[in-house]
Structures are given as C-alpha cells and as structure tokens.
Z-matrix of the N, CA and C atoms (Angstrom, degrees):
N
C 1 1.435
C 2 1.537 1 111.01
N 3 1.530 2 126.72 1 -19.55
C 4 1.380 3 127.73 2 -156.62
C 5 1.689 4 91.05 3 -94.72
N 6 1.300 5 119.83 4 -26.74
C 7 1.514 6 114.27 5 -164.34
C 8 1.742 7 97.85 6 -79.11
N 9 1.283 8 114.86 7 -31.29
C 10 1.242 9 130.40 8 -159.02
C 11 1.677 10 111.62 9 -71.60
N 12 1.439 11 95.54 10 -50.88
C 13 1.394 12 111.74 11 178.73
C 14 1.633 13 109.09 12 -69.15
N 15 1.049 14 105.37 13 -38.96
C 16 1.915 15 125.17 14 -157.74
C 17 1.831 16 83.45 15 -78.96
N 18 1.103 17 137.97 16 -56.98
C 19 1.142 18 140.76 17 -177.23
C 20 2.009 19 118.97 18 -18.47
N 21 1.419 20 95.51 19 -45.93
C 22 1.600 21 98.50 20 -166.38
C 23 1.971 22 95.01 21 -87.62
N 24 0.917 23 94.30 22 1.16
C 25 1.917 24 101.03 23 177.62
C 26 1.711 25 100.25 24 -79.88
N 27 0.757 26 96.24 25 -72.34
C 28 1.488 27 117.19 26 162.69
C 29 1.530 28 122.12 27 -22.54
N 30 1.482 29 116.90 28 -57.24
C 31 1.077 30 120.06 29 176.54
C 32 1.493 31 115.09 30 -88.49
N 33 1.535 32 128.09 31 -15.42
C 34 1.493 33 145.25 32 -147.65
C 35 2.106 34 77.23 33 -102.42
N 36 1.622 35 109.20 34 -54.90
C 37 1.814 36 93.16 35 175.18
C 38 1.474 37 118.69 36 -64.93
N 39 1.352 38 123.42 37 -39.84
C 40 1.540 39 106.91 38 -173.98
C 41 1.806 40 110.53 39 -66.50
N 42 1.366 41 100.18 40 -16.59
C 43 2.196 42 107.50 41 -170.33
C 44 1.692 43 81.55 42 -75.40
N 45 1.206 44 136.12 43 -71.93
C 46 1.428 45 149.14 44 -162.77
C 47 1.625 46 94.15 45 -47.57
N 48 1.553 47 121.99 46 -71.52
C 49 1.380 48 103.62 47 169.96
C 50 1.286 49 146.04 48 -33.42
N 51 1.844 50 107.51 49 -56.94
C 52 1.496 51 113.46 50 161.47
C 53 1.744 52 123.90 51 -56.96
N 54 1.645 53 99.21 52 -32.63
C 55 1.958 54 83.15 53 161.57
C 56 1.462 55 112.94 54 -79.28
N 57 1.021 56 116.90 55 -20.59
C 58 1.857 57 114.20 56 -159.71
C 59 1.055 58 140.95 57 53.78
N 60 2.149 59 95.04 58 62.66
C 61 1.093 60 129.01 59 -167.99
C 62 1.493 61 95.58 60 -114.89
N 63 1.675 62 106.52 61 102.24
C 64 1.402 63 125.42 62 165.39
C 65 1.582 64 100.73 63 -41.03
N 66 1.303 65 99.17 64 -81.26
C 67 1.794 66 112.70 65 -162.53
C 68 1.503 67 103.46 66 -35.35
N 69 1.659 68 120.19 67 -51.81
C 70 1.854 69 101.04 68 -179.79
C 71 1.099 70 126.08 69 -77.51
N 72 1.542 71 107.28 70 -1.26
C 73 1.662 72 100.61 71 -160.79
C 74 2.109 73 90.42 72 -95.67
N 75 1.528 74 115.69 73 -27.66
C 76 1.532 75 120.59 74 155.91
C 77 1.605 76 106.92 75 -53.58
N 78 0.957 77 136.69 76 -53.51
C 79 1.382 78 140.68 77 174.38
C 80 1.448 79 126.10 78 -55.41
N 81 0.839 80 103.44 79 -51.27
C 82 1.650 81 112.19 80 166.85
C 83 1.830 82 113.33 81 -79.49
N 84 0.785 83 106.66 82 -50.18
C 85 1.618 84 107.10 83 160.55
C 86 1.419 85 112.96 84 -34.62
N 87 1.762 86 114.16 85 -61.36
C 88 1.588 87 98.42 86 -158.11
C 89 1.611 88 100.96 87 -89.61
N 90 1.352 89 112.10 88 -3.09
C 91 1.450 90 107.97 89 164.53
C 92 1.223 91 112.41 90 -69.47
N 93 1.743 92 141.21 91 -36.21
C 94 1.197 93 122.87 92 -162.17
C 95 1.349 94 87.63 93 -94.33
N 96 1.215 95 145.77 94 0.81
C 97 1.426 96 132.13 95 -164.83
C 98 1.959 97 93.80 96 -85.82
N 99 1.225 98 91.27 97 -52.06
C 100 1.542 99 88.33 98 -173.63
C 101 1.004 100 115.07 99 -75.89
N 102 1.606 101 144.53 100 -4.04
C 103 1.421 102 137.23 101 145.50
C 104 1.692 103 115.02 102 -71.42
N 105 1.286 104 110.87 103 -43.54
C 106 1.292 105 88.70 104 179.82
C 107 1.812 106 119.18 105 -89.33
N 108 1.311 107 110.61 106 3.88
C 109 1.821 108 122.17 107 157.53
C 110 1.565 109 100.28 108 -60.89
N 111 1.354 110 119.54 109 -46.51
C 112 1.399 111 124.24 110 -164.72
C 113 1.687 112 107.87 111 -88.50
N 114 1.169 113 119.25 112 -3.65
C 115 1.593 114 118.86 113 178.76
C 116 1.597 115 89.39 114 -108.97
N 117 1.036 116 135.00 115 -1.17
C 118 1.679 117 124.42 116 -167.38
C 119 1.084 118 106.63 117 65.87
N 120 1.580 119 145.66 118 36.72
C 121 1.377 120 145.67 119 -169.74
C 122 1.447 121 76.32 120 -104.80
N 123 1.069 122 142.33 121 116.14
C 124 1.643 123 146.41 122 -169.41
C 125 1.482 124 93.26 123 -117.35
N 126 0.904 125 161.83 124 -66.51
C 127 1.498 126 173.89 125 -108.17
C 128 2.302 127 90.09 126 -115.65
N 129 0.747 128 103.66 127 -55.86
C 130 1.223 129 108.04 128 -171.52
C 131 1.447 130 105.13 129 -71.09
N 132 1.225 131 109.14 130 -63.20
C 133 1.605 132 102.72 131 168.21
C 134 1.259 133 146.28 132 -55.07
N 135 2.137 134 90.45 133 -16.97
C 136 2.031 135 81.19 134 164.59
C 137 1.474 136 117.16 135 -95.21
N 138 1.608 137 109.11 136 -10.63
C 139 1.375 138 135.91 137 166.76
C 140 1.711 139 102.46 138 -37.37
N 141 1.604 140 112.72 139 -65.58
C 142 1.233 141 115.69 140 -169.03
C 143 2.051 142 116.84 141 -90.35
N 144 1.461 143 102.82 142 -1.33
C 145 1.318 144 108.73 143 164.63
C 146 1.623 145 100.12 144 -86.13
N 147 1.469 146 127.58 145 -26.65
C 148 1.415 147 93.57 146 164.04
C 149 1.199 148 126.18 147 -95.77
N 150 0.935 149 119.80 148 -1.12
C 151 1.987 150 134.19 149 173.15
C 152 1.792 151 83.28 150 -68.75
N 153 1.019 152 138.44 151 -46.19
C 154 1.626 153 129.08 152 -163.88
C 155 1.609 154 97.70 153 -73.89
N 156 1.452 155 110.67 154 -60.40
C 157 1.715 156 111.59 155 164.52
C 158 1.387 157 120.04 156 -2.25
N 159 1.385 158 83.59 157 -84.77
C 160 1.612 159 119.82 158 -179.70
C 161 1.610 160 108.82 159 -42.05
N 162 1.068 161 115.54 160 -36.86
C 163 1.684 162 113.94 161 -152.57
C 164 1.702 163 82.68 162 -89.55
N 165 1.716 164 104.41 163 -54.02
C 166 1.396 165 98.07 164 171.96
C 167 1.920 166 136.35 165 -28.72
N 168 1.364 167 91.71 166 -50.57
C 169 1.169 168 118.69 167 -171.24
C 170 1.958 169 109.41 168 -70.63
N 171 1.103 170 110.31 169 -7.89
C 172 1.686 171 120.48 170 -170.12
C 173 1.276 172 107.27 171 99.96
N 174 1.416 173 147.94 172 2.42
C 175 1.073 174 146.10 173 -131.77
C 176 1.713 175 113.81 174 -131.52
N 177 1.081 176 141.01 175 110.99
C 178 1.510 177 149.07 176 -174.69
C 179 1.512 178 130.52 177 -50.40
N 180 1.250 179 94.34 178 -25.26
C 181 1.374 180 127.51 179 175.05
C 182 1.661 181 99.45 180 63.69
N 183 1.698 182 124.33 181 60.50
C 184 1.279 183 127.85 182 172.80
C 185 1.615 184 113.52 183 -43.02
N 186 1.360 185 117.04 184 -55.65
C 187 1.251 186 100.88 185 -173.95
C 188 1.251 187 126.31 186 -131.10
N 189 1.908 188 109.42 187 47.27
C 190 1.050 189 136.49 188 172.44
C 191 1.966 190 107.39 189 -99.85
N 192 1.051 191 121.63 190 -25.85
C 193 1.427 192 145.93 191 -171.44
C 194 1.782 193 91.74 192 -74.07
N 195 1.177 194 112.97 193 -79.44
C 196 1.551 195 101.85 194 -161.66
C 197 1.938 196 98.94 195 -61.80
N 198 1.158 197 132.83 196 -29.39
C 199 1.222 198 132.16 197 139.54
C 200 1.466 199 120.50 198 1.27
N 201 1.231 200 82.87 199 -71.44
C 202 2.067 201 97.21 200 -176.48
C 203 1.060 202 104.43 201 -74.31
N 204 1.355 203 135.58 202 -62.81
C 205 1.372 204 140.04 203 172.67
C 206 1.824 205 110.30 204 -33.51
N 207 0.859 206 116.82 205 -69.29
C 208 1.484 207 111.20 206 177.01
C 209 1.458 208 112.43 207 -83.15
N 210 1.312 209 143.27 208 14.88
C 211 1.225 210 137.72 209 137.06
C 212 1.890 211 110.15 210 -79.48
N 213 1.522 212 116.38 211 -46.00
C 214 1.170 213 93.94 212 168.26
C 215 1.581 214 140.75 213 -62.47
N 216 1.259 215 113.30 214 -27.05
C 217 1.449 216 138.17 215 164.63
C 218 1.536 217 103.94 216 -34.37
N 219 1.220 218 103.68 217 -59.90
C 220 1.549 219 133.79 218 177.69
C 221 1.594 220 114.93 219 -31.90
N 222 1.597 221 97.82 220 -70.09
C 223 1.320 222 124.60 221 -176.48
C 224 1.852 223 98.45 222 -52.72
N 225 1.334 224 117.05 223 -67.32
C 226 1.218 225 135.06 224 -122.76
C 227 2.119 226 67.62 225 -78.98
N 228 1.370 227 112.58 226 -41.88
C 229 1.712 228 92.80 227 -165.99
C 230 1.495 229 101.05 228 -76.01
N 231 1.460 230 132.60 229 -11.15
C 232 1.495 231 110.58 230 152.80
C 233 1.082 232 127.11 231 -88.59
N 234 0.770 233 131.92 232 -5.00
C 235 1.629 234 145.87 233 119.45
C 236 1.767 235 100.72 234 2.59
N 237 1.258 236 84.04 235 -92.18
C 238 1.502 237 111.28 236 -152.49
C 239 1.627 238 98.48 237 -62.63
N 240 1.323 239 124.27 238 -18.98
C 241 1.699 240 133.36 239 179.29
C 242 1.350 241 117.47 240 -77.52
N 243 1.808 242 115.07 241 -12.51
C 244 1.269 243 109.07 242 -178.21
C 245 1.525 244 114.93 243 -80.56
C-alpha cells in the first residue's frame, strides 16, 4: 500500500521540477518525507527532507530527484520481496 500511495509524490516532484515550481516540489517533498519516516523507509525520507531544504533554500534539488527516484525503485522492490 506504501509504494502505491507514495507513487503520485513521486511523480507530483519530477512535474513541479520540470515546471520549476519551488512551492510543490517543498510540498510534495515534506509529504513523502513523512510517509516514508512512517513506513521506516529512512533513506528516502531524509532524501526528501533535503529535496524540501533545498526547495526551501531557492534550490531545485537537480540531483537530489533522481536520488528519490532510484531510492524509491529500491523500496518498492523490497516491497515487493516481502
């Protein structure tokens, strides 16, 4: 259920990146941070507490994004191993 839900986070930061919309890509960030804090996905969630940083900070988070993307990838195939 966590990959499923967590999924449109995921896609809602890379859309926010390609417009270069600070405010959603902070928004969507601290949403996946606190789902994946709350799944124990620990790696992903400090991943996207600094993508929120970053966005905070003026910043796009260029190569914090494929970051998440292949940490969630990650998750979702242990996920799928339990």
């Amino acid at each position: 259920m966590f990959a499923d839900m967590t999924a449109p986070l995921i896609v809602k930061i890379r859309e926010a990146h390609t417009h270069k919309d600070l405010h959603d890509i902070k928004e969507a960030a601290h949403s996946l941070k606190g789902a994946a804090r709350s799944a124990c996905c620990n790696v992903l969630g400090d991943l996207a507490a600094d993508l929120q940083d970053a966005a905070e900070d003026g910043q796009y988070g260029d190569d914090l994004i494929p970051q998440i993307e292949t940490e969630f990838e990650r998750v979702k195939t242990e996920i799928a191993a339990l």
